[in-house]
C-alpha positions in Angstrom: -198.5 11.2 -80.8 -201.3 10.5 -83.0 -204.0 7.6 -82.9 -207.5 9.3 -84.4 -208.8 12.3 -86.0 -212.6 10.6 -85.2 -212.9 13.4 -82.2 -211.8 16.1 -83.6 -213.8 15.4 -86.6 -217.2 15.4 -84.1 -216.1 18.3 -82.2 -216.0 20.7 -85.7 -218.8 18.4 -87.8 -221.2 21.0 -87.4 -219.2 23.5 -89.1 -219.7 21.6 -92.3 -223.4 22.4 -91.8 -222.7 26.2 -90.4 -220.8 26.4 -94.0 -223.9 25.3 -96.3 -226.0 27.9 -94.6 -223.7 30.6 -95.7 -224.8 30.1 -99.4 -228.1 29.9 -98.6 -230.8 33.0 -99.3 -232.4 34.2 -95.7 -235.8 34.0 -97.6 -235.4 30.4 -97.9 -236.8 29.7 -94.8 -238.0 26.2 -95.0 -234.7 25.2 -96.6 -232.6 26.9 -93.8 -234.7 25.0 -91.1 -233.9 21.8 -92.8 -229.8 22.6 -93.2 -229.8 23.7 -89.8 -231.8 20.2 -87.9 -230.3 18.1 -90.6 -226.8 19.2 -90.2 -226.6 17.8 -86.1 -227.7 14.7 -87.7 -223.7 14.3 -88.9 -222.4 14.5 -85.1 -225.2 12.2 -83.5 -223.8 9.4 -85.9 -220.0 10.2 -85.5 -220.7 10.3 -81.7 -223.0 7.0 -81.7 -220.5 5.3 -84.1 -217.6 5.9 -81.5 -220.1 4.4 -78.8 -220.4 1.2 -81.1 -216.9 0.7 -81.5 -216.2 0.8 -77.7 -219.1 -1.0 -77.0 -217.5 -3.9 -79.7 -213.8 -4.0 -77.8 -212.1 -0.6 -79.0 -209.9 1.0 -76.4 -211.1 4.4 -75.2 -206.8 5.2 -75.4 -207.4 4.8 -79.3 -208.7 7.9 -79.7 -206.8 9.7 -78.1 -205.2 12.8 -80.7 -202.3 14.5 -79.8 -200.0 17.2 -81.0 -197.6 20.2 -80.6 -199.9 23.2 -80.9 -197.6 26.1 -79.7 -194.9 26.6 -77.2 -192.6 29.3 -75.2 -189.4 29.2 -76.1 -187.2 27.5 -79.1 -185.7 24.7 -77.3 -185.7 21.4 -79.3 -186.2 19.0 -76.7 -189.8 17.3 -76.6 -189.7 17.2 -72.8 -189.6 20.7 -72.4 -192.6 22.2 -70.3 -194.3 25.4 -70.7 -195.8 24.0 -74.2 -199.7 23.5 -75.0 -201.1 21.0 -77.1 -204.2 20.1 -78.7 -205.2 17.2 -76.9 -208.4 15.4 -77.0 -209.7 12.0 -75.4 -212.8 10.4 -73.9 -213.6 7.6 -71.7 -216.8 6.5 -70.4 -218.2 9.3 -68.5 -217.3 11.9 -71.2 -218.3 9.7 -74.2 -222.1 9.3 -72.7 -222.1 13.0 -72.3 -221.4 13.3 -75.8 -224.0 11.0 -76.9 -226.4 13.4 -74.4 -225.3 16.4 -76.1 -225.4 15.2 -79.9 -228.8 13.5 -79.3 -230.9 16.6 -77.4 -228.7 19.3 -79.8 -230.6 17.1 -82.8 -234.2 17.0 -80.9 -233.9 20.8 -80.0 -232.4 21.5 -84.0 -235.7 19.8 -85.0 -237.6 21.6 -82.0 -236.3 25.0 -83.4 -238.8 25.2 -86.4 -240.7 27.0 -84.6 -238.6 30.0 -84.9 -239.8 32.4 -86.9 -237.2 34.7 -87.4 -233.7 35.4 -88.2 -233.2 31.8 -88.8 -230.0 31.7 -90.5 -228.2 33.8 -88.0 -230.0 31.3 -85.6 -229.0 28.2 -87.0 -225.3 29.4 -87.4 -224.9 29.8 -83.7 -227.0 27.0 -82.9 -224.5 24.9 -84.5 -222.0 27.1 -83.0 -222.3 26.1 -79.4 -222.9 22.4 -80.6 -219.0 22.6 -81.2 -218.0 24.2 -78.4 -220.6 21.9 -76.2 -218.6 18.8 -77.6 -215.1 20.2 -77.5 -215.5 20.6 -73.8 -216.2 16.8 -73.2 -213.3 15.7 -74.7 -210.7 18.6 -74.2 -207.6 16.6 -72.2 -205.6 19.9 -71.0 -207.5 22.7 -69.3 -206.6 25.9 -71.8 -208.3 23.6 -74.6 -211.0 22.9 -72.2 -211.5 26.5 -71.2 -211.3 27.8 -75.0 -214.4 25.7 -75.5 -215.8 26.7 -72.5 -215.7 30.6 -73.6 -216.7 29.3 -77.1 -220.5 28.3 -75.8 -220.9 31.5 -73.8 -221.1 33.8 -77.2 -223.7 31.7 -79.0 -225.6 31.4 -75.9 -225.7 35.3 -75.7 -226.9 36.1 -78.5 -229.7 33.7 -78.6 -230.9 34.6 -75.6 -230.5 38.2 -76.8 -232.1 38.1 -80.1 -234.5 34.9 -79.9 -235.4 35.2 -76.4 -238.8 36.7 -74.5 -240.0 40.0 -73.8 -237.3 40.4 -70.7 -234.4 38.5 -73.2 -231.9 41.3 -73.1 -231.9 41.2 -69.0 -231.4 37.7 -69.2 -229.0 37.7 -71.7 -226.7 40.3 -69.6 -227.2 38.2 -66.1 -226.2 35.2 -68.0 -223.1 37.1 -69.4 -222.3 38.5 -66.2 -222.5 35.6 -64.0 -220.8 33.1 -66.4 -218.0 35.7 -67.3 -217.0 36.1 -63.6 -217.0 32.2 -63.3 -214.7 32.0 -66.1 -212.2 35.0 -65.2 -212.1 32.8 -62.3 -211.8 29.4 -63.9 -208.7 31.3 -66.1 -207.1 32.6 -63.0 -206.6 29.0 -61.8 -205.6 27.6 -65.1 -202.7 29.8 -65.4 -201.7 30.0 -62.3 -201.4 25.6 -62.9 -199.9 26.6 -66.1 -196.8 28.9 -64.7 -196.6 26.5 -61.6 -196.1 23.2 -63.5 -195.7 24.1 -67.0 -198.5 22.2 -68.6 -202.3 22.0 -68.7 -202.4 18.6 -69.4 -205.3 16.7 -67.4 -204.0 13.7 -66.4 -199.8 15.1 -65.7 -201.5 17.9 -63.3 -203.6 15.5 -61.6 -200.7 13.2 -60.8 -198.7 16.4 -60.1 -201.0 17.5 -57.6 -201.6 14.0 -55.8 -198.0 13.8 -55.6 -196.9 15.6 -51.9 -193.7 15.1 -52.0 -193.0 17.5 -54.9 -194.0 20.6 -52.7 -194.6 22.4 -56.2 -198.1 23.9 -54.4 -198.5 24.8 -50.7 -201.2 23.6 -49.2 -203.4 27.5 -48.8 -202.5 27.4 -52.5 -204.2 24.3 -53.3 -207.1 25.6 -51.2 -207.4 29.0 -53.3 -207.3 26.8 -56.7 -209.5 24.3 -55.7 -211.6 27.3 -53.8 -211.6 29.0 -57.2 -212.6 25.8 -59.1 -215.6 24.9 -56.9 -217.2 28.8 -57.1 -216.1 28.8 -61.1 -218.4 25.8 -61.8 -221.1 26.7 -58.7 -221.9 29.0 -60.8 -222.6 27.3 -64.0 -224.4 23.9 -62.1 -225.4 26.3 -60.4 -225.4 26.3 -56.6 -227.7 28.5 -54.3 -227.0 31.5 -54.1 -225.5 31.7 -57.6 -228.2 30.5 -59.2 -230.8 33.6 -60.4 -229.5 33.9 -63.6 -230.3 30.6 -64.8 -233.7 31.2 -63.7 -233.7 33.9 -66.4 -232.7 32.1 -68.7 -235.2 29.3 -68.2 -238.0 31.9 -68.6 -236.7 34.2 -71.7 -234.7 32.0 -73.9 -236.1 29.9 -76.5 -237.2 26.9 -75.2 -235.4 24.8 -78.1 -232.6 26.3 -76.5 -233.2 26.0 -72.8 -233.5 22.4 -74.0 -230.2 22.8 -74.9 -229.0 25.0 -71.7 -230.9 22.6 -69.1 -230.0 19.3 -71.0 -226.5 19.8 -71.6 -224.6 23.1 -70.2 -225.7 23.2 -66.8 -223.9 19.5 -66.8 -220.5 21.2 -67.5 -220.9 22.7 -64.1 -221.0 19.4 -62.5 -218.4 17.6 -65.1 -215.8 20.0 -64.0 -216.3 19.6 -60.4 -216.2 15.6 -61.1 -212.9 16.0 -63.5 -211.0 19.2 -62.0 -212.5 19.4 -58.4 -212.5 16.0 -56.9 -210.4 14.9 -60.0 -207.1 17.3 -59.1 -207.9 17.9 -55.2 -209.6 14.9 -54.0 -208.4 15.8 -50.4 -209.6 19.5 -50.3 -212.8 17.8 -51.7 -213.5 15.6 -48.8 -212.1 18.0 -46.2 -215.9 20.0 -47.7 -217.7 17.0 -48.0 -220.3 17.5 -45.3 -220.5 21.2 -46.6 -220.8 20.2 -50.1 -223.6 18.1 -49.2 -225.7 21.0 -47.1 -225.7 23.0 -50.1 -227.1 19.7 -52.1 -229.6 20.2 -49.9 -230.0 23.5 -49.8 -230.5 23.8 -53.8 -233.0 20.8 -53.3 -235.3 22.4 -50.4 -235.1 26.0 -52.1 -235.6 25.0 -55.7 -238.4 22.9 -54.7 -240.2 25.3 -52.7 -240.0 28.1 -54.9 -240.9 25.8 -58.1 -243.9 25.0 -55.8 -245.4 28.6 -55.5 -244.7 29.2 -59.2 -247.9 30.1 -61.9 -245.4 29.5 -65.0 -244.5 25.8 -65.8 -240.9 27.6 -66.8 -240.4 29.0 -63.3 -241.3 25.8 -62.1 -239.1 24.1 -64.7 -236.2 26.5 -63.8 -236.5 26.3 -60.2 -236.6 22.4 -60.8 -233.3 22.2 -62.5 -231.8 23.9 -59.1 -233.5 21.4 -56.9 -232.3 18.5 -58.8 -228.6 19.8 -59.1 -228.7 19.8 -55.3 -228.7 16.3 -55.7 -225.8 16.2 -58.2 -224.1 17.7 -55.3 -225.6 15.6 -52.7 -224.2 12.7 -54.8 -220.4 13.8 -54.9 -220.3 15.0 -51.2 -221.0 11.3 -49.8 -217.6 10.3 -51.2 -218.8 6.5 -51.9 -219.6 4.4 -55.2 -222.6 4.7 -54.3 -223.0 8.5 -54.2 -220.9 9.7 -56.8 -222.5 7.1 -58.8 -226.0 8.7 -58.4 -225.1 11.7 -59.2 -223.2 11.1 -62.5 -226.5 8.9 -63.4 -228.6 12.2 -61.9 -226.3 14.5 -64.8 -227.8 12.3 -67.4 -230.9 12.0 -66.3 -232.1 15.2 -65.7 -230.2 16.1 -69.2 -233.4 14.0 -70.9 -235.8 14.7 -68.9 -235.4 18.6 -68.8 -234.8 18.6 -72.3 -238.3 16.9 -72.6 -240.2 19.4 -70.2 -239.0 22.4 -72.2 -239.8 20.4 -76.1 -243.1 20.4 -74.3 -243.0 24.2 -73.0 -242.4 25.1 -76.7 -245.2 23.1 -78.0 -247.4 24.9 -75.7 -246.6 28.1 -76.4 -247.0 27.1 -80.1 -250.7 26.3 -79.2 -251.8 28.5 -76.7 -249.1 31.6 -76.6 -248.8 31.5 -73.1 -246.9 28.8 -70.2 -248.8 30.0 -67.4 -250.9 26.8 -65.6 -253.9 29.0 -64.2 -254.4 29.4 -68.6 -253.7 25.9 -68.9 -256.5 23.8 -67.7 -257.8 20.8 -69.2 -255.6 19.8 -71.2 -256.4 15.8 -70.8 -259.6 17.0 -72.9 -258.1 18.6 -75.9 -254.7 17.2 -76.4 -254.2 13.8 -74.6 -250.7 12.9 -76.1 -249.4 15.9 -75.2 -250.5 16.2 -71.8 -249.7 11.9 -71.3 -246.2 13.1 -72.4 -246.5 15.5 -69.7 -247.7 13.1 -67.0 -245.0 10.7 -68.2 -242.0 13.5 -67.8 -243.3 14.6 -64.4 -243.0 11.2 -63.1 -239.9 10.7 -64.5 -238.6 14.1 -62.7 -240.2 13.2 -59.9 -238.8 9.6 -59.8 -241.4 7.1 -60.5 -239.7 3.8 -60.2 -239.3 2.2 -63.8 -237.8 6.0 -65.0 -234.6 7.1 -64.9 -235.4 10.0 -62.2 -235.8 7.1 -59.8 -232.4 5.2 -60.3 -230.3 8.5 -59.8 -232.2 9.6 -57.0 -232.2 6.1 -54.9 -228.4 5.7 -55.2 -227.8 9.3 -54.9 -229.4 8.5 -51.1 -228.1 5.2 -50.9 -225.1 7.1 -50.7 -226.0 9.7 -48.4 -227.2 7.7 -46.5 -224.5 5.8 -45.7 -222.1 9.2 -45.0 -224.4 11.3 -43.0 -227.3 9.9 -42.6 -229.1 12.5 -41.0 -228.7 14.7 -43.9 -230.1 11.9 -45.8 -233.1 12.3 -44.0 -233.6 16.0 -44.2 -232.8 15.3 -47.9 -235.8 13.1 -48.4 -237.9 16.3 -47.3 -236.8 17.4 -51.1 -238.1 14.3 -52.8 -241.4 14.7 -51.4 -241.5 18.5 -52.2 -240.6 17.4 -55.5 -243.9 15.4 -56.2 -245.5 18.0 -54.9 -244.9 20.5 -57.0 -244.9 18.6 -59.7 -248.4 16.5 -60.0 -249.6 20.1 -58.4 -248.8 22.1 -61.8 -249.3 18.9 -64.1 -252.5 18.1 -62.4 -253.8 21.5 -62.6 -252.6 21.7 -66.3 -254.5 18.4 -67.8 -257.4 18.3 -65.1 -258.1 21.6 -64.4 -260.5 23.5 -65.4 -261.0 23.7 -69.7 -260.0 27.3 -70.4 -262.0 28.0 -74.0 -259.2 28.9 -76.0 -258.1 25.6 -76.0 -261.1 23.4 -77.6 -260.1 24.5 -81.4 -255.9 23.5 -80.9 -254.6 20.6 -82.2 -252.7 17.7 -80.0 -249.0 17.0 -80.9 -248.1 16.5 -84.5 -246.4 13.2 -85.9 -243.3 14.7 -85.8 -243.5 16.1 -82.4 -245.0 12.6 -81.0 -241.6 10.9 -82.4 -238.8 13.3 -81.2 -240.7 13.0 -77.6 -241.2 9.4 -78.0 -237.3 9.1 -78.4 -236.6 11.1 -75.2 -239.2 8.8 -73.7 -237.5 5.7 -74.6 -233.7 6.9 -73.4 -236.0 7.7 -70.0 -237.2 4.6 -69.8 -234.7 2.4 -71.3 -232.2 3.9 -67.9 -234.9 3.7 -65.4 -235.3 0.1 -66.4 -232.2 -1.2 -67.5 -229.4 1.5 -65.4 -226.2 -1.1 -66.4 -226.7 0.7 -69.9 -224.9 3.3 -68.3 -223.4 1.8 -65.1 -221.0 -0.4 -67.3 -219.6 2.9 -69.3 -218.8 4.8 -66.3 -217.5 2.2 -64.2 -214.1 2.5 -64.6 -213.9 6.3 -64.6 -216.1 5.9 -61.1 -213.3 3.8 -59.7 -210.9 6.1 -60.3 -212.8 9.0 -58.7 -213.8 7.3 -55.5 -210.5 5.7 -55.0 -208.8 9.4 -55.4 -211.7 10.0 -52.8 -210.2 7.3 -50.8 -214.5 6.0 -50.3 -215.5 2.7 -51.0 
């Protein structure tokens, strides 16, 4: 079966610009920079165009591409199990994380110029994990899902690696290590599906799974997979105590990239336990609800405290991105519209304004060579746009009402709320630590005291002020007007809270 090659021709797009930069001279440096940014330019419009032709009556089942990739055995009939194909899809929730990834991929491409070296080998496996960040959105059987999955570890490596800060080879090894045990587990439940059903399709395992009367699975065996799903993608959302590696990464990697790494691949972490975790075992998922929730919490308290004693706006950055993925899993652990609602719009949210923070990071490091907010002060003075950007991003994180912080937060605890309401309240604790530590290191930055290194640097450039004005206006278009995404999503949402059996 075969409706569209439009997905698979967005997934591998970027490989059209990966091949120009092979026949292009490393000494032409300007012209490499300009390949490389221009090139994620093809996959934001093939991923926008899609949007417009769902958002004028096209069915998300017309996209679906489908065909025999390989199988085991020589048997003719088409029914036969124990064959994989190649299988791609989207509905709402996966086609607004593709419009996330192809938008910040083309902010952070244009964010990259400031690179200096190695900028060929850069670009290539920039563009590199742009495929494999797409393929996973749209993958519809898990052994294509976890192919892509593997395929955005080894660019990530090696940008970390190579690009990456004084400590990048420690943090490119923690990353390795941490995200390779998550996927040797992620792979150990896959096949195990796969020689127990004979597929990986998505949607035939789900219904397999929800099906009791079967009896393919016992239930301790549905707790081990769904056990091994929940720690495989703790790890990449990632959930205290699993967390220090992305901490790393936050400080040593490029910030273009971290845009990349905070805006869009920490969000696989909580698309698989949306798709594959509550997706494939809704009831082992609600039997952990209240669990799930305390380590919401958890990850919001802890992040938040230790972004507050930070010195170096990327700790606190880092540190931030584990408090607010506590409420991703705060969200999905109230098992109501509400909740799981929040946090989908929380996944989105923090994937702009993250990616904002860091564009920022890197335009301070440009200026002053350094991150830390004791070196920082007075700001307001000699670059204004920059630090109103600033201002404007820490409200949003800290979720200002008007931003799109704000809307996933407040039905994040609407939902909450409603399940366990004294969690709810301990919860709250979070959101004020959160504005906190966040007008404490902006404040300090843009009002404090005028450090004399600064007077001579110039504010943000014309370029710079329209790539952050973009991220401002997705910010502010979803704190303002959240049905932009509610209406996408909302038939994927039924579906997962009715599997929930919530409300």
């Amino acid at each position: 079966m075969m409706h569209s090659f439009l997905l698979t021709f967005l997934i591998f797009s970027p490989f059209i610009g990966l091949l120009f930069l092979l026949f292009i001279k490393k000494d032409k440096e300007k012209l490499i920079k300009w390949v490389g940014a221009l090139s994620t330019l093809l996959p934001l419009s093939v991923a926008w165009l899609i949007y417009i032709q769902v958002k004028t009556g096209r069915a998300y089942d017309s996209f679906l591409q489908q065909y025999e990739w390989f199988r085991f055995g020589y048997t003719e009939s088409p029914t036969d199990l124990f064959s994989i194909q190649y299988e791609v899809g989207i509905d709402g929730f996966s086609l607004l994380l593709l419009l996330l990834t192809t938008t910040i991929s083309t902010l952070a491409a244009f964010g990259s110029f400031s690179i200096k070296s190695g900028l060929k080998g850069y670009y290539a496996l920039f563009l590199l994990l742009e495929v494999g960040m797409l393929g996973v959105f749209v993958a519809q059987n898990l052994i294509l899902f976890f192919i892509f999955f593997e395929l955005t570890l080894i660019p990530m490596f090696f940008l970390i690696g190579k690009w990456g800060g004084f400590d990048r080879e420690k943090a490119a090894y923690t990353f390795l290590l941490y995200n390779g045990i998550g996927s040797a587990i992620l792979l150990v439940v896959i096949m195990t599906l796969f020689a127990k059903t004979g597929t990986s399709n998505i949607a035939f395992l789900t219904d397999l799974l929800a099906n009791n009367e079967l009896k393919i699975f016992t239930n301790q065996e549905k707790w081990g997979l769904f056990l091994g799903l929940l720690i495989a993608f703790a790890v990449k959302l990632p959930v205290f105590p699993l967390h220090t590696w992305m901490v790393r990464v936050h400080v040593q990697a490029p910030p273009s990239i971290v845009m990349l790494h905070a805006g869009i691949l920490l969000k696989i972490g909580a698309f698989g336990l949306i798709r594959f975790g509550i997706g494939m075992f809704p009831r082992e998922f609600s039997s952990l609800s209240m669990l799930i929730v305390i380590l919401g919490i958890i990850n919001l308290l802890y992040g938040a405290f230790l972004a507050w004693r930070q010195d170096d706006l990327r700790k606190v950055l880092a540190y931030s991105s584990v408090s607010h993925m506590g409420i991703v899993l705060m969200g999905l652990g109230a098992l109501n519209h509400a909740g799981v609602q929040g946090a989908i719009f929380q996944v989105i949210s923090h994937g702009f304004i993250s990616a904002l923070l860091f564009f920022l990071v890197n335009a301070l490091l440009e200026r002053f060579n350094t991150s830390m907010i004791s070196k920082l002060g007075g700001l307001a003075n000699t670059a204004p746009i920059l630090s109103g950007v600033l201002l404007t991003g820490a409200m949003a994180s800290l979720g200002l009402p008007g931003l799109s912080g704000f809307i996933s937060e407040f039905m994040t605890f609407l939902g909450v709320f409603n399940t366990f309401p004294w969690l709810g309240a301990l919860g709250t604790l979070g959101i004020i630590m959160t504005a906190v530590y966040m007008l404490k290191a902006v404040l300090n930055m843009t009002f404090g005291k005028q450090s004399e290194h600064h007077v001579s640097k110039h504010d943000l450039y014309k370029g710079e002020i329209a790539i952050v004005s973009l991220f401002l206006l997705f910010i502010l278009l979803i704190g303002v007007y959240p049905d932009v995404l509610t209406n996408m999503i909302e038939p994927s949402l039924q579906m997962i809270v009715e599997g929930l059996g919530g409300e």
